[in-house]
Structure formats: structure tokens, C-alpha cells
C-alpha positions in Angstrom: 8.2 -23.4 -10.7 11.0 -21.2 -9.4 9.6 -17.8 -9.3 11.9 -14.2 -8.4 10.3 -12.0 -6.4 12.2 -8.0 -6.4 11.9 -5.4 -4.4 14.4 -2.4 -4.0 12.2 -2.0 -0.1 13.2 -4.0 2.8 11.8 -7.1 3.1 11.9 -9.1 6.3 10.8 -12.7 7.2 8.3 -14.8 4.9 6.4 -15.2 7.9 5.8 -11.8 8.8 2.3 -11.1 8.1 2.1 -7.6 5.3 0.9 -8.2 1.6 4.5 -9.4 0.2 5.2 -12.1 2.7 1.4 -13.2 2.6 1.3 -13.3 -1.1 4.6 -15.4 -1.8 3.7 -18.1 1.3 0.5 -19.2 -0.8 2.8 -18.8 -3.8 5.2 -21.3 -1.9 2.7 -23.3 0.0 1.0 -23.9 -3.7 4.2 -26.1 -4.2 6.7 -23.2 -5.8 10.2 -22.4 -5.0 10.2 -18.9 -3.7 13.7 -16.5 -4.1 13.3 -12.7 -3.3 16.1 -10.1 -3.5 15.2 -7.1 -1.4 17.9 -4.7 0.0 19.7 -2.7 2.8 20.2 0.6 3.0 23.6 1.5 3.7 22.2 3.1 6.9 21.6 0.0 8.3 24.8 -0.8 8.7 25.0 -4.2 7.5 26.6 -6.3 4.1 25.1 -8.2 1.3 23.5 -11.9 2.8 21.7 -14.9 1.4 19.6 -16.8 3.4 17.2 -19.9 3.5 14.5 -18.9 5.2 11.4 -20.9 6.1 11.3 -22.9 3.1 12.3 -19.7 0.4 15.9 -17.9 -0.5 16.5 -14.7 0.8 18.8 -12.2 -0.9 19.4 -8.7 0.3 21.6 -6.5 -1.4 23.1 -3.7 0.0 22.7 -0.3 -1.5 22.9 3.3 -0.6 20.5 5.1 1.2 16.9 6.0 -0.3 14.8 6.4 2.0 14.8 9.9 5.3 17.8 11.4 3.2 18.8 14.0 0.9 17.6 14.0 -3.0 20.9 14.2 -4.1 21.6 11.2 -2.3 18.2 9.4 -3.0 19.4 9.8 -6.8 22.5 8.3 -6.9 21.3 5.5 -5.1 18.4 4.9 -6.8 20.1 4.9 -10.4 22.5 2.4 -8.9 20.2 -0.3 -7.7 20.1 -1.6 -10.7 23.5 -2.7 -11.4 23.9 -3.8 -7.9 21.0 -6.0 -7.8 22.4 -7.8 -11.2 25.9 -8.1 -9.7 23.9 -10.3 -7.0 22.0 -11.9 -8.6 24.7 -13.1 -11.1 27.0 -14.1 -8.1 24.1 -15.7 -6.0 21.6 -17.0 -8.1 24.0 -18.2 -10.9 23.0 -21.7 -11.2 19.0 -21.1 -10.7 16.5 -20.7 -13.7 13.7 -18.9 -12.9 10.5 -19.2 -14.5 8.8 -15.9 -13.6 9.8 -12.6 -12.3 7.3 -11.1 -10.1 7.5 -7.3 -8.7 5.7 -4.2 -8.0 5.6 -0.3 -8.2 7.1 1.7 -6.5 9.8 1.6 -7.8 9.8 1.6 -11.7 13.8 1.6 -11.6 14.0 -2.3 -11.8 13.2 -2.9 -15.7 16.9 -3.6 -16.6 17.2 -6.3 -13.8 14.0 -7.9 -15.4 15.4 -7.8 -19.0 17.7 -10.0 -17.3 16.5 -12.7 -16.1 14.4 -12.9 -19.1 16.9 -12.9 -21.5 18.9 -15.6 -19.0 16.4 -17.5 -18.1 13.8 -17.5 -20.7 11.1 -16.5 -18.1 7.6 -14.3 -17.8 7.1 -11.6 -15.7 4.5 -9.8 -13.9 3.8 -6.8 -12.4 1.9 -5.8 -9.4 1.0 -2.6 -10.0 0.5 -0.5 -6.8 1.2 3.1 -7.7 1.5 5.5 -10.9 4.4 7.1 -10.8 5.4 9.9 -12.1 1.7 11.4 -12.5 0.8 10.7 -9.0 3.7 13.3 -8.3 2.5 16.0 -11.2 -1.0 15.7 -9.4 0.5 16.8 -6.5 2.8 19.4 -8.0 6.0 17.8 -6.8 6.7 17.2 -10.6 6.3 19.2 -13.7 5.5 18.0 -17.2 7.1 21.0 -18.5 10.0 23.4 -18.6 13.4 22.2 -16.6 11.1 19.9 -13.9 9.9 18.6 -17.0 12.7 16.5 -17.9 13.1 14.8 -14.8 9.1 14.2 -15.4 10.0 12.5 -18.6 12.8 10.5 -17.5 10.7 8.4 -15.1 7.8 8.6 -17.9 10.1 6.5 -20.4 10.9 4.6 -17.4 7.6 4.0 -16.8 6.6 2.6 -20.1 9.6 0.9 -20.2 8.3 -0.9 -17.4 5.3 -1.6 -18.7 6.9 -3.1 -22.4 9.0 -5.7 -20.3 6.0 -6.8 -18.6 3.8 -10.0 -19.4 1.4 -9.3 -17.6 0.3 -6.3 -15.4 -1.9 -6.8 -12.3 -3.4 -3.7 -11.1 -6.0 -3.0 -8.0 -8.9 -2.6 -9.2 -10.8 -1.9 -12.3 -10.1 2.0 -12.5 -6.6 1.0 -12.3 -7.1 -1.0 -15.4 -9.2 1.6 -16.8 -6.3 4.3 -16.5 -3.7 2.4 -18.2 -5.2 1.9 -21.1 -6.7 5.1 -21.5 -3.1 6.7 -21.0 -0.9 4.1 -22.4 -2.4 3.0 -25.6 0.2 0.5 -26.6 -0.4 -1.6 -23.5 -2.2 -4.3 -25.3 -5.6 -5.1 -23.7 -4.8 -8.9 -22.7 -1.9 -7.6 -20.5 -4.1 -6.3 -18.1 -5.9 -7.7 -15.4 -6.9 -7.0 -11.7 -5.1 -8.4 -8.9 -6.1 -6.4 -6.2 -3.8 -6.0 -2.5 -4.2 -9.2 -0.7 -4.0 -10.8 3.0 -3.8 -13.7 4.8 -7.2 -13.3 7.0 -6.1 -14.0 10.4 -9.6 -14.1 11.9 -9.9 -12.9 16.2 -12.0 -11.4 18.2 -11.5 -9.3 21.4 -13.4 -9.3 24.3 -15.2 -6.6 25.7 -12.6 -6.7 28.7 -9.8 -6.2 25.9 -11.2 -3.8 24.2 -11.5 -1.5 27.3 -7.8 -2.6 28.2 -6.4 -1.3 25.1 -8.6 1.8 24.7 -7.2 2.9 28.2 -3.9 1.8 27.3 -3.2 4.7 25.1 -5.6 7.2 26.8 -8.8 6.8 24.7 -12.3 7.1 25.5 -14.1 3.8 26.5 -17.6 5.4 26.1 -17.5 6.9 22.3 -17.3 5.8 18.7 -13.5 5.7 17.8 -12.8 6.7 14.3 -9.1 5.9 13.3 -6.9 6.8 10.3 -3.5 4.5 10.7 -0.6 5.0 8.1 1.2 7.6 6.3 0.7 11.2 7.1 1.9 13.0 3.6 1.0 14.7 0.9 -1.0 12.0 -0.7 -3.5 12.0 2.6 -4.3 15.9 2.1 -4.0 16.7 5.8 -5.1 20.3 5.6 -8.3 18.8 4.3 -8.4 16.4 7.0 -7.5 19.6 9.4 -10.7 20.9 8.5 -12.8 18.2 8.8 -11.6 17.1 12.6 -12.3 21.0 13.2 -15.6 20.6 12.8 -16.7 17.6 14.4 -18.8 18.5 17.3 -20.8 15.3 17.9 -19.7 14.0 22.0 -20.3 10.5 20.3 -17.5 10.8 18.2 -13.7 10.3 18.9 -10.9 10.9 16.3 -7.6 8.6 16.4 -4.8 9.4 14.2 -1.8 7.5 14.3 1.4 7.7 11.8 4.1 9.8 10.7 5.2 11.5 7.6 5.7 14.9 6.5 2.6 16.3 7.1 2.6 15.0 11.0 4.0 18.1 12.0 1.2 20.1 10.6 -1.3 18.0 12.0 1.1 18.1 15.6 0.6 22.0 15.3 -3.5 22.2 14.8 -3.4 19.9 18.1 -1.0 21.7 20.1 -2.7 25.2 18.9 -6.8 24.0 19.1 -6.3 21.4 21.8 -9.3 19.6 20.9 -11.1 17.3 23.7 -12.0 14.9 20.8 -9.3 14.3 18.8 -5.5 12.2 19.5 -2.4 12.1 17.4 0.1 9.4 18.0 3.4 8.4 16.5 3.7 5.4 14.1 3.2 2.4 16.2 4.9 -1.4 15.8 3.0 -3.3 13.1 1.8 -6.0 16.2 0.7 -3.0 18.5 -1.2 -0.8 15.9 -3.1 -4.1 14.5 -4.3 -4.8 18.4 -5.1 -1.3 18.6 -7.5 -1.1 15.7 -9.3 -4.0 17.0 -10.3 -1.8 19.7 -11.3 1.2 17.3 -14.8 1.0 15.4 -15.0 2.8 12.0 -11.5 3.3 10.2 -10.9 6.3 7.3 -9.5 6.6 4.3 -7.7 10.0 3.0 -6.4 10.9 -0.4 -5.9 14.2 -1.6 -8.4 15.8 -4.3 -5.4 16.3 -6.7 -5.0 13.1 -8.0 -6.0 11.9 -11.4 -4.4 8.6 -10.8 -7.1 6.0 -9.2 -5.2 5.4 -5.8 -6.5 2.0 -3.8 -4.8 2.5 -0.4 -3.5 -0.6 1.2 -4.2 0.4 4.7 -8.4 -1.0 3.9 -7.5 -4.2 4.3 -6.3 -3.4 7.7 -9.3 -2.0 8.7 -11.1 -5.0 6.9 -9.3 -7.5 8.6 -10.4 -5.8 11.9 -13.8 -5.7 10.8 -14.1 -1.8 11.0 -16.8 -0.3 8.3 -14.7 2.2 6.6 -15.6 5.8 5.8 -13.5 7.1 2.6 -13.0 10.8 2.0 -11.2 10.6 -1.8 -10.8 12.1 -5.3 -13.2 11.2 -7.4 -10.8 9.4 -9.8 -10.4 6.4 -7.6 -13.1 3.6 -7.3 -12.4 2.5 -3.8 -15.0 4.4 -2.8 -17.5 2.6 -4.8 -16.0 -0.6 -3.7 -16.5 0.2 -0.2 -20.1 1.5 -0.6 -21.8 -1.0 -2.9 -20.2 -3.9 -0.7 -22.1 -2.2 2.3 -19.4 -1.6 4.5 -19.1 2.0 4.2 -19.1 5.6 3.2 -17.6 8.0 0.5 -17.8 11.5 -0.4 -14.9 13.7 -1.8 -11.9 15.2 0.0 -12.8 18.4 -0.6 -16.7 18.7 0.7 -16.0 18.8 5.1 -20.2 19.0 5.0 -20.0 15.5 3.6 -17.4 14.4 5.9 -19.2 15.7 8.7 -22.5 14.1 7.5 -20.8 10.5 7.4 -19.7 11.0 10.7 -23.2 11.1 11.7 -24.6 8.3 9.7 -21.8 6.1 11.1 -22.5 7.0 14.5 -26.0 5.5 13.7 -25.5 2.7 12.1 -25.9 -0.9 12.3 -22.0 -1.7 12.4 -22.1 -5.3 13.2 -23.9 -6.1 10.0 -21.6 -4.0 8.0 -18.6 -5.7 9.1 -20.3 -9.5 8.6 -20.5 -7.9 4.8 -17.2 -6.6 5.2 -15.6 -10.2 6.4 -17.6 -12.0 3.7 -16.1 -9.6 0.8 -12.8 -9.5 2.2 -12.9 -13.5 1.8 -14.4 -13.3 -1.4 -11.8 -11.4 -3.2 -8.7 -9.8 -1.6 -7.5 -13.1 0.1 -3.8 -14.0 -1.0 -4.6 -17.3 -2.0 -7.4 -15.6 -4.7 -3.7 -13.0 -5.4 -2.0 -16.3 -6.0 -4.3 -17.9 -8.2 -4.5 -14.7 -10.8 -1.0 -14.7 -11.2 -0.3 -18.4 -11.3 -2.9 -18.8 -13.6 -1.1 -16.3 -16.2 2.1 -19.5 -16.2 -0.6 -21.8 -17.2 -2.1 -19.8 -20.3 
């Protein structure tokens, strides 16, 4: 099968190792023909290309700039990927009939490109469905549902069911996912649905004890305490004040707290450190994808943080990070989303809601005594059991054979 992967994100070599590029090498190692369009921001500086790369076609498009610029900006960009990406495709992919069209949210901006190539080509598509967009914003009140924000709200709403009508077949994360859009899109029919959760190709190492110390002294942390480490974005989504609150508290000498990202909260996080100066605590920028996953390796219980607000059942991609390093993970979340449950009935971790610091607090002791080596033999087993991308794979190619 020939299979279209888009993207309006930048997507770099098949052989990188993120969700994307691990997901379509087991589609193209499966025996597929793999083509992705992805882009460039005008900001990078460079013109439309198609490649061959390792075995798949590569076409990136360039477009304006929507990402680190002004809203006004982001707009007009954004309403014009469309069109440019079916200019491309036309031009480059002229003679090639595809047999499925596979994407993701963000963004839901794509569904005229997808009405495309099924009208063209005769072919299915699926979606990946990785975020709920516009609610996710309403629950954080960057969006209104009413009044003159409200319009804007129900643009990307129709855009959003849009989406979901020229879909197949919609994968989503876990079952909650599922769960939510049926309960708020009715006319989703039922057999749409299905869960294909965020995937990885397990790349299975150990570090020595020797290593270990290495890196921890490397970037200045402690060789003699429990590292707890949050890696990714630091926004709205992650509640920061919340997570403020909880590192304020945490008084245990056994504990250390690693926080490494950026975003638009890292300067409020930047400011508690700078102000409170805590002994136990260290903020670091974003590090290279290569660096950060060495780093982790050295760390020993990894956290997840999502912001109360949210209706929307979130399942943060950064777990399988923290899986693949075999850190238990301890999960501070609304209590919309079920990756809490996940983590806790498969035994490799904690929950409690972002907006009890007792609970938070409480983990953080239970953590410090348990038995981490057997949680993260559970944790290996059910990260091989069901978020590999071969298992991704299989779900979706299944859905060309029904």
C-alpha cells in the first residue's frame, strides 16, 4: 500500500527516534510505501524540497511562520496551510495513488487536504487523535464559548467536526479518549472509534552505576538522593503554580526535584527559584532530544503534570519517555483523564489530583520507599505489551484489511 502521512509540524529524518518516525518505519518495514508532507516555517529560511529518504518520500512544504510569533501572524499562516500543502501535493505527488491518509491532531486545519486525496485517490483515512482542540483551550480559559471569543470558539469547533466526518477511522489514546468523543460528538458513529495509544520503538539499555554518577554530576545533581524529574513543556497545560506549591513543600533530604523544559510558564517557575533558592530543587533549559534521554536514565521516578481545568482526558506523551527509561512514574492530574489509572493498576506508579499538594507530598514519600526495581520490570513488560509501534501499526493497518 502507499500510505500519506501529514503533518503541518516539522518532521525530520525517518530514523530519528520520536512517535511519528517510529510509527511509519514499522509501517514501512511491514512492506508499505511511506510519503509524508510536513513543512518549514518561513523562519527557517529554506524552500519547498522532496526527498527520498531511507526507503520513504519526503515532502516539506514551506509555509509561514506558526510557531514563537505573533497571533496575527500564526492566523494567516495557519489558514493558508491548506492550500499550500494541496499545491504540493498536486505538483509532487501527481502521479502517486495513495491508499490511506494518515494524520494527527494538533492541528485540525488539514481536513480540505484529506478531502483530497480521497476524492483523487479513492483512499481511507485515519486519524491519530492526540489532543481536543478547541475545548482543551475553553478549559483553560484561553477560549470562550460565548460572546465575541465565542466565534473564534466555534470556528475551530466546525472545524473540529469537520475533521472528525472525513475520518474513517479515529484512533485515540486511551479509552477515556474514546469515551469523550462519543459522549460529546454523538454523530461519530461507534465503529469509527478505537484506541491506538502513543507508541515507541523500545530501544532497551542500561547504564552503569559509573554512568549514572557521570551524568548526575554532569549537570550538578545530587549522586546520593532520589531524583524526581518532569521533562517537557512548561505551559499552561502543566499548571505550574500548582506544581510551585508542591516543590515548596517538599522537605524530605531524600528527595531531589529535576525540571527541565521551556515554555511559557518557565519564567514563573525561573522566578520561585531565583526568589526561594531551594537546596532541593533544579530548573534547566530544554535539552537536545539525545542529551535529555541520557539524562533521565540517570533520574529515578519521572512526573506527570496537567492542570485541574481540563475536561478533556489528556494522555501526555512524555510517559513513554519515562517508560522507556524504566522510571515508575508519579502523576499529579485532573480527574478527567485515565492515565492515572493506567499508570496505577499496571503497578508502576502513583496518582492523585493536581490540586491536593498533601497528596503530592504523600507520593513523594511512598516513592521514596518503594521497591522501584520491581515497578519498572512491570513497567518494561506493559510498555511491551501495548504502546510498542509495531502494536500502533497493527491497529491501523488492520483497519485497510476490514
Amino acid at each position: 500500500m502507499k500510505i500519506l502521512f501529514l503533518t503541518t509540524g516539522r518532521f525530520g529524518n525517518i530514523e530519528d527516534h520520536a512517535i511519528y518516525p517510529d510509527l511509519l518505519r514499522a509501517v514501512r518495514d511491514a512492506g508499505h510505501y511511506v510519503y509524508s508532507v510536513s513543512s518549514y516555517e518561513k523562519k527557517v529560511g529554506k524552500k519547498t524540497e522532496y526527498k527520498d529518504e531511507n526507503g520513504t518520500k519526503a515532502l516539506r512544504v514551506k509555509i509561514g511562520n506558526i510557531t514563537k510569533c505573533g497571533i496575527i501572524e500564526k492566523g494567516i499562516s495557519t489558514l493558508r496551510i491548506e492550500g499550500q500543502y494541496k499545491r504540493a501535493i498536486k505538483k509532487y505527488f501527481k502521479g502517486v495513488k495513495f491508499d490511506l491518509v494518515l494524520y494527527s491532531t494538533p492541528p485540525i486545519t488539514l481536513v480540505n487536504v484529506i478531502k483530497y486525496i480521497k476524492k483523487r485517490d479513492g483512499a481511507r483515512s485515519y486519524l491519530m487523535l492526540k489532543d481536543i482542540f478547541p475545548q482543551n483551550a475553553v478549559d483553560l480559559g484561553m477560549m470562550k464559548k460565548s460572546g465575541l471569543k465565542g466565534l473564534i470558539y466555534k470556528f475551530f469547533r466546525r472545524k473540529e467536526k469537520k475533521l472528525y466526518e472525513v475520518s474513517d477511522y479515529i484512533g485515540c489514546m486511551s479509552q477515556a479518549n474514546v469515551d469523550y468523543v462519543k459522549n460529546n460528538n454523538p454523530e461519530v458513529a461507534d465503529e469509527k472509534l478505537e484506541i491506538c495509544p502513543n507508541s515507541v520503538e523500545i530501544c532497551e539499555r542500561d547504564i552503569t552505576e559509573a554512568e549514572r554518577n557521570s551524568i548526575r554530576e554532569k549537570y550538578g545533581l545530587p549522586l546520593d538522593k532520589k531524583i524526581f524529574v518532569y521533562g517537557g513543556n512548561l505551559g499552561k497545560p502543566q499548571g505550574i503554580p500548582f506544581l510551585i506549591e508542591c516543590l515548596k513543600l517538599q522537605k524530605n533530604k531524600d528527595a531531589f526535584f529535576l525540571i527541565v523544559g521551556d515554555g511559557t510558564e518557565y519564567k514563573r517557575l525561573e522566578a520561585y527559584v531565583d526568589e526561594y533558592k531551594p537546596d532541593n530543587v533544579k530548573l534547566l533549559r530544554r535539552l537536545p532530544k539525545d542529551d535529555y534521554d541520557k539524562m533521565i536514565y540517570a533520574c529515578d521516578v519521572g512526573m506527570i503534570f496537567l492542570d485541574h481545568r481540563f475536561t478533556i482526558p489528556n494522555f501526555p506523551s512524555r510517559l513513554l519517555a519515562y517508560m522507556q527509561a524504566g522510571l515508575p512514574v508519579l502523576a499529579t492530574t485532573d480527574p478527567n483523564t485515565d492515565v492515572g489509572k493506567v499508570i496505577t493498576e499496571g503497578g508502576f506508579g502513583w496518582w492523585c489530583e493536581s490540586n491536593d499538594v498533601s497528596a503530592f507530598t504523600e507520593l513523594v514519600e511512598k516513592a521514596l520507599s518503594a521497591d522501584l526495581a520491581t515497578m519498572t520490570q512491570l513497567e518494561r513488560n506493559f510498555l511491551k505489551e501495548n504502546y510498542t509501534s509495531k502494536h500502533a501499526c497493527e491497529i491501523i493497518l488492520k483497519r485497510m484489511a476490514d
